[in-house]
C-alpha positions as CSV (number, residue, x, y, z in Angstrom):
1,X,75.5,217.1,-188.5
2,X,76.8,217.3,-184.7
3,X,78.2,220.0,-182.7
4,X,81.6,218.6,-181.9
5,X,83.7,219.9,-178.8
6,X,86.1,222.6,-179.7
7,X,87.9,225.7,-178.0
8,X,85.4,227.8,-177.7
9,X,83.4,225.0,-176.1
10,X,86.2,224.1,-173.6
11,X,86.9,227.8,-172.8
12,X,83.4,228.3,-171.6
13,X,83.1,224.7,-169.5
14,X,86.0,226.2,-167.7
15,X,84.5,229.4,-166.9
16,X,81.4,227.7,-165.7
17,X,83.6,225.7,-163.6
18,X,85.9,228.8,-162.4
19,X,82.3,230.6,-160.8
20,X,82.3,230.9,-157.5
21,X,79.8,228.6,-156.5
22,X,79.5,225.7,-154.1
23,X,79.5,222.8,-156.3
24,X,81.0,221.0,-153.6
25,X,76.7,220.8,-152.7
26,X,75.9,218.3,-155.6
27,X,79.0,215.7,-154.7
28,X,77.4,211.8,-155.2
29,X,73.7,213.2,-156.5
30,X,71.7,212.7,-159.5
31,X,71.0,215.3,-161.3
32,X,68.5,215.1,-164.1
33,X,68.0,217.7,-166.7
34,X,64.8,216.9,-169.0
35,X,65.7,218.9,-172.4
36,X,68.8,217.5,-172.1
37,X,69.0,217.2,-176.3
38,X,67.8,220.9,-176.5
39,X,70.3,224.2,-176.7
40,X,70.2,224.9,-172.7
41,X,69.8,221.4,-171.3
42,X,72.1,220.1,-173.1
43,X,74.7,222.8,-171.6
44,X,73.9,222.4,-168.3
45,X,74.8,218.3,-169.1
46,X,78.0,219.0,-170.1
47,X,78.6,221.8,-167.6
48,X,77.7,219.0,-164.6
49,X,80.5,216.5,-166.6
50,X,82.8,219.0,-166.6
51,X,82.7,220.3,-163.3
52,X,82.4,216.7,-162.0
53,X,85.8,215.7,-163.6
54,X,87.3,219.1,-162.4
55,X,86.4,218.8,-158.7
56,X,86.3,215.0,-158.6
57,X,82.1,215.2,-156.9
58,X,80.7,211.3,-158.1
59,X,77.8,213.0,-159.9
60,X,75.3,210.9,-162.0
61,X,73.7,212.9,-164.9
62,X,70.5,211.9,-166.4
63,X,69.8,213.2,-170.1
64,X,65.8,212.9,-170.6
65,X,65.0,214.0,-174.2
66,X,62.3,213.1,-176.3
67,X,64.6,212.7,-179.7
68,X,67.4,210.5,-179.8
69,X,68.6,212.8,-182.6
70,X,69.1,216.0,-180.4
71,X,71.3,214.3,-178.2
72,X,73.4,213.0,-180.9
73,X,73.8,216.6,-182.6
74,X,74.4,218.4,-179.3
75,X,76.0,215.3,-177.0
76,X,78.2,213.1,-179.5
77,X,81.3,213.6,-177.6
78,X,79.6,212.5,-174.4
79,X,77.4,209.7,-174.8
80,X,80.2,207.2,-174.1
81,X,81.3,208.7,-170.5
82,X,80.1,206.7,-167.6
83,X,78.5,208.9,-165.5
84,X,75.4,210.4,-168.1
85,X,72.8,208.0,-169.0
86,X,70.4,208.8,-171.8
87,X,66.6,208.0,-171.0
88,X,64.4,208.7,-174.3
89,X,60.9,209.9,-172.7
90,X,58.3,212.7,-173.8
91,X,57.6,213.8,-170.7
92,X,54.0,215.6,-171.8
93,X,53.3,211.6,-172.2
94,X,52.7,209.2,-168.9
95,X,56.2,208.6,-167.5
96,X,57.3,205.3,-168.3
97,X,57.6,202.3,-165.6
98,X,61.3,202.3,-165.2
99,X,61.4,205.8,-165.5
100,X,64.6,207.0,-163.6
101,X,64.8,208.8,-160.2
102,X,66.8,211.6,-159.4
103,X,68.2,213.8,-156.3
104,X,68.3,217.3,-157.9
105,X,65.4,217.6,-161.4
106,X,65.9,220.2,-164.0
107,X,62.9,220.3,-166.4
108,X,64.3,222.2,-169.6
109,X,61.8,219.9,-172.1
110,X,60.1,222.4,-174.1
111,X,59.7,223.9,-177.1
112,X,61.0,227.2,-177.4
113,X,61.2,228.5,-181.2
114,X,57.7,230.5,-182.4
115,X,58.2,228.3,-185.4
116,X,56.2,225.9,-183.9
117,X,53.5,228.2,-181.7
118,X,51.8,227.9,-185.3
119,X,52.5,224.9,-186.0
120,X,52.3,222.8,-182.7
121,X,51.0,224.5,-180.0
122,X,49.4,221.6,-178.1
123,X,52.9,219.8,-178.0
124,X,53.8,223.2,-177.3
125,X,51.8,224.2,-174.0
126,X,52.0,220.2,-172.7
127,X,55.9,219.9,-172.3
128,X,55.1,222.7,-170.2
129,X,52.3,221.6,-168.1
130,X,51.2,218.4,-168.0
131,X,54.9,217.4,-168.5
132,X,55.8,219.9,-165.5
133,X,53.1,217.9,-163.5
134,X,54.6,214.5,-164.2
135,X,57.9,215.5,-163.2
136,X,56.9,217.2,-159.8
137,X,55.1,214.1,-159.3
138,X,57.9,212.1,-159.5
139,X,60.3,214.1,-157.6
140,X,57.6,213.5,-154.4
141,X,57.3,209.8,-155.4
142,X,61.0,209.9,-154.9
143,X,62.0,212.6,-152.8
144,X,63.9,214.3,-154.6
145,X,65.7,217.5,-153.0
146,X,65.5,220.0,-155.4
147,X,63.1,220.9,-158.6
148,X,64.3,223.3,-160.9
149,X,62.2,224.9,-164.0
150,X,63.6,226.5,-166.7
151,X,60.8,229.2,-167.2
152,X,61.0,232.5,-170.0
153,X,60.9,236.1,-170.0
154,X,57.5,235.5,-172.2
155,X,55.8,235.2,-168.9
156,X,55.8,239.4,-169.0
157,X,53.6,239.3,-171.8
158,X,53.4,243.1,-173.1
159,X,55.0,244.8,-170.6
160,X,53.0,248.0,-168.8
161,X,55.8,250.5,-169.1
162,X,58.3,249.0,-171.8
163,X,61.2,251.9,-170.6
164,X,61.3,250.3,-167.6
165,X,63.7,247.3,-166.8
166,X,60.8,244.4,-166.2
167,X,61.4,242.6,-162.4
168,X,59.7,239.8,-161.3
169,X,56.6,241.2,-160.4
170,X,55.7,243.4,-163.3
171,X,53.3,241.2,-165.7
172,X,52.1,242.7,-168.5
173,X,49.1,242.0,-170.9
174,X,48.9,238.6,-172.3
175,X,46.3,237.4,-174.7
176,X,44.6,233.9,-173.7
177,X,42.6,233.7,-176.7
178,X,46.1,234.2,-179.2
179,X,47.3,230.6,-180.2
180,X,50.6,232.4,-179.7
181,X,50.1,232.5,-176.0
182,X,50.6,228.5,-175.9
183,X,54.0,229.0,-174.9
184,X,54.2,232.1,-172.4
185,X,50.9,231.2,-170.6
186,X,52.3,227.4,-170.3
187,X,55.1,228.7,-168.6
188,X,53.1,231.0,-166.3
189,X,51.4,227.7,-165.7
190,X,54.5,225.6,-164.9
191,X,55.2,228.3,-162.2
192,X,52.3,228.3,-160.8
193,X,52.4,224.4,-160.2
194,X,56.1,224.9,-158.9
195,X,54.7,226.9,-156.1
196,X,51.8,225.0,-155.3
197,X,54.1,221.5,-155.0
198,X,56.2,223.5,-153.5
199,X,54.1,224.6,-150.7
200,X,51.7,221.5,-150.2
201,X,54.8,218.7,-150.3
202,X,57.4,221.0,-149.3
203,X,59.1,220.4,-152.3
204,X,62.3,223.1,-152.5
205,X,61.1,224.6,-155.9
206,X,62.2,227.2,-157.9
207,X,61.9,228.8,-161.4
208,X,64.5,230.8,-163.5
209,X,63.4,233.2,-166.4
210,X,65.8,233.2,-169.3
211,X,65.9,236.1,-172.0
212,X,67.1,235.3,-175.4
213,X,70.3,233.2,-175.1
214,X,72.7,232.4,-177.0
215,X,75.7,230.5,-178.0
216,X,76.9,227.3,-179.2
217,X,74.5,225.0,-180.3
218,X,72.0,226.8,-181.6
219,X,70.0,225.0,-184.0
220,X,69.6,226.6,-187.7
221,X,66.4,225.4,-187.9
222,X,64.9,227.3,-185.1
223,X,63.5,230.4,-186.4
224,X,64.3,232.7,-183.8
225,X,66.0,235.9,-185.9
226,X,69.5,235.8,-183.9
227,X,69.6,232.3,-185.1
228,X,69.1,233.4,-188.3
229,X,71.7,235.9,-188.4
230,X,74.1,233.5,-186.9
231,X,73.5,230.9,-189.1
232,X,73.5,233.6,-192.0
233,X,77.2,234.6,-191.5
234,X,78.5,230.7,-190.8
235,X,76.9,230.2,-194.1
236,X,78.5,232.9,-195.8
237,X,74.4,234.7,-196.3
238,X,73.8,238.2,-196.6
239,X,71.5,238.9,-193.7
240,X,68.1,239.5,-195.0
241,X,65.7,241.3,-192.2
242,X,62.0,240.7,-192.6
243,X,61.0,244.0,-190.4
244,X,62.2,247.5,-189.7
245,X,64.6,245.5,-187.6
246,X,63.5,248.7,-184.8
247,X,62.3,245.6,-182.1
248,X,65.2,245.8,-179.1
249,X,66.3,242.6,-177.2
250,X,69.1,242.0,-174.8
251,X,71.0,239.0,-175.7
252,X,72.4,236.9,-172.8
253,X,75.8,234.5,-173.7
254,X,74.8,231.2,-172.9
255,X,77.8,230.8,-170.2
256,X,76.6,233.7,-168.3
257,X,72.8,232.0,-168.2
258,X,73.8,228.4,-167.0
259,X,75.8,230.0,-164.8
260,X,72.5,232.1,-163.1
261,X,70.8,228.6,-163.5
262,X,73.3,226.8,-161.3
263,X,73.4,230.0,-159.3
264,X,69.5,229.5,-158.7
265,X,69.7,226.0,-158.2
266,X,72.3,226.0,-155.6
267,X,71.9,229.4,-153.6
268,X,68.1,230.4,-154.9
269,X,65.4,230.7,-152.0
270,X,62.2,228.1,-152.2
271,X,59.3,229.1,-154.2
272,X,61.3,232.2,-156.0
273,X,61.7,233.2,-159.7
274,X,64.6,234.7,-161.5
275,X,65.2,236.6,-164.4
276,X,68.8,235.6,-166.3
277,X,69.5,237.9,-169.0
278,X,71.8,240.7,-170.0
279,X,70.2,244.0,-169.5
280,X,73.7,245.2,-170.7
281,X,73.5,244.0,-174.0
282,X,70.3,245.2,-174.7
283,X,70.4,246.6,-178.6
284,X,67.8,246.7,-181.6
285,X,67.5,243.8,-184.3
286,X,69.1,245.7,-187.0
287,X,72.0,246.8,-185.2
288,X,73.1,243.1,-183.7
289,X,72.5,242.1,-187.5
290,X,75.4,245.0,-188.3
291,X,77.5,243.8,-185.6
292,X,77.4,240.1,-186.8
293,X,78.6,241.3,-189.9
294,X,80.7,243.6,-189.4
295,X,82.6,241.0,-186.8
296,X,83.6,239.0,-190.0
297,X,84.8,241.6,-192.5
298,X,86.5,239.3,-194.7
299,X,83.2,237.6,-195.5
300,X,82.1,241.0,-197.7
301,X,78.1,240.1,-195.9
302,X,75.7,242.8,-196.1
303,X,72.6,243.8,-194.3
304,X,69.3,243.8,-196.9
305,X,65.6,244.8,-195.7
306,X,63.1,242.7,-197.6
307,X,59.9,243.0,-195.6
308,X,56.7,240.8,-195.8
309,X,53.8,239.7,-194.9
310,X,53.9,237.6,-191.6
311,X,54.7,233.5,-192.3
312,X,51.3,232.0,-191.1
313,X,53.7,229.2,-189.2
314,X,56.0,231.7,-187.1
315,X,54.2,233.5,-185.0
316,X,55.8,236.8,-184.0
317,X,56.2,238.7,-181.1
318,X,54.4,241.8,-180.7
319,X,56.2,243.4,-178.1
320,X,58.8,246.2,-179.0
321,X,60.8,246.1,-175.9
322,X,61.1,243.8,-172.8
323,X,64.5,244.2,-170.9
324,X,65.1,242.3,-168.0
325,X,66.0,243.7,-163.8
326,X,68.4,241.0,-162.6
327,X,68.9,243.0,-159.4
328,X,67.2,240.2,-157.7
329,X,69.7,237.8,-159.1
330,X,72.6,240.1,-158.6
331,X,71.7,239.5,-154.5
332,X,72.7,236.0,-155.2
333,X,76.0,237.0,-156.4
334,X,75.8,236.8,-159.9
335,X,76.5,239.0,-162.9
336,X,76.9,238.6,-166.4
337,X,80.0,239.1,-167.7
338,X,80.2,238.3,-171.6
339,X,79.7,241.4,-174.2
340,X,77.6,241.0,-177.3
341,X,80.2,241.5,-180.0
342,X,82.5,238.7,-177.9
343,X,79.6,236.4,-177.2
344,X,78.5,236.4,-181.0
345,X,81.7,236.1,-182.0
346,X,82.4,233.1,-180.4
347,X,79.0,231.6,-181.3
348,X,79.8,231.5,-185.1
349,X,83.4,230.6,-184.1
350,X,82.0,227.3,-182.3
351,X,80.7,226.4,-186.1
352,X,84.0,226.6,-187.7
């Protein structure tokens, strides 16, 4: 299976490309996104071809992804332009010799579905460590200008006050000693090693925090529960929720969150972290899993509660609420603009 280009594809290329930033900043660089197989990477790769066709800039993408099978499902309709070159790499492992060089590095490498906290959570925490330290080692080996990492909101842990919208300063409990913790505490780590490269090379560094986004591209596979529900209703599946559903999240369109990552990369200050989410949107698992089918009527899909015990492989979240403050983000001039019933819709849409 591959996710072809289509409308609703297009249509949201072309609103990355209509924000009002300065892409005119990235004319003749490399940019290299690691993750560039993987829901968000591979976005931002064909956000950069887009733009660079629009507005005529001479980029160079590189893809780094560890599966040559990712790429296919979420590239196919790009590996034959010019200006992307793949380069297969696992970047938790010594880079290789001929490993590429870039101007501008966005490390997105990293496994982000609890389906595999259980199941992998070495290859989990590495992407985001190790991997992290290889990549900031090669962008002083080679100078590169900019160093961007795709952090998560996990970083808040449990947060201390869970009515409050959570900033970037208000960590919460995190638990060392749970194997789930490979992935939030990796990131913490990753952060932490952007500021100290950042301030012992000078390296301009900077981390963004994404909260649950969505869109087109999102694998099937991935256990996450919106995923779940979207592939339910593009399968023509009564949604079947495992819990009370009573857990709130706020769901950020996956437009809206590359354009805060581009937003960060070319207007963020040095050593600063972002949140990119949707505090808008913000809603309780059983209610987005109403919307989603109440969006496609003709499909006669229901809502069922089947609760059990907790798969030994996916590893839950425990925390009821974590909504994100994107004042801090909003300073930089951006805002996300697309509503959850219009986001989800054109999520399952971009199956058809």
């Amino acid at each position: 299976m591959t996710l072809k280009v289509n409308n609703i594809i297009n249509n949201d290329l072309e609103s990355i490309s209509q924000s009002s930033l300065p892409w005119e900043r990235l004319h003749s660089k490399t940019i290299m996104i690691t993750g560039g197989g993987g829901f968000i990477g591979s976005y931002l790769i064909k956000s950069l071809l887009y733009v660079n066709k629009k507005y005529n800039l001479n980029l160079r993408v590189i893809c780094v992804a560890r599966k040559i099978e990712s790429v296919n499902y979420r590239l196919i309709d790009y590996l034959d332009n010019e200006n992307l070159k793949v380069f297969l790499q696992d970047v938790s492992k010594p880079l290789l010799s001929n490993f590429p060089k870039a101007n501008i590095i966005i490390h997105a490498a990293s496994q982000a579905s609890p389906k595999f906290y259980g199941i992998d959570p070495v290859g989990t925490l590495l992407a985001n460590s190790i991997g992290t330290m290889h990549l900031l080692d090669n962008a002083l080996k080679n100078k590169s200008e900019n160093f961007l990492f795709i952090s998560s909101g996990e970083v808040y842990g449990t947060p201390i006050n869970s009515n409050l919208l959570v900033n970037e300063k208000d960590y919460g409990y995190l638990d060392p000693m749970n194997v789930r913790s490979c992935y939030a505490e990796s990131k913490r780590l990753g952060e932490t090693m952007i500021v100290a490269w950042g301030n012992q090379y000078n390296i301009h560094a900077n981390v963004v925090r994404p909260f649950h986004t969505y869109g087109p591209g999102l694998s099937f596979n991935d256990g996450r529960v919106f995923c779940d529900f979207v592939s339910d209703i593009v399968n023509n599946r009564d949604i079947v929720l495992k819990s009370n559903g009573d857990a709130q999240r706020s769901f950020c369109y996956l437009s809206d969150a590359v354009i805060g990552i581009f937003t960060v990369l070319l207007n963020g200050k040095k050593n600063e972290a972002y949140n990119i989410g949707n505090p808008k949107t913000e809603i309780a698992i059983k209610d987005l899993a109403s919307i989603l089918i109440n969006l496609f009527p003709e499909k006669k899909l229901k809502v069922k509660f089947e609760i059990q015990t907790e798969n030994i492989n996916y590893l839950k979240s425990n925390v009821s609420r974590c909504c994100p403050s994107i004042d801090k983000l909003n300073e930089l001039g951006w805002n996300p603009e697309v509503g959850i019933k219009e986001g989800f819709k054109r999520t399952v849409e971009s199956y058809f």
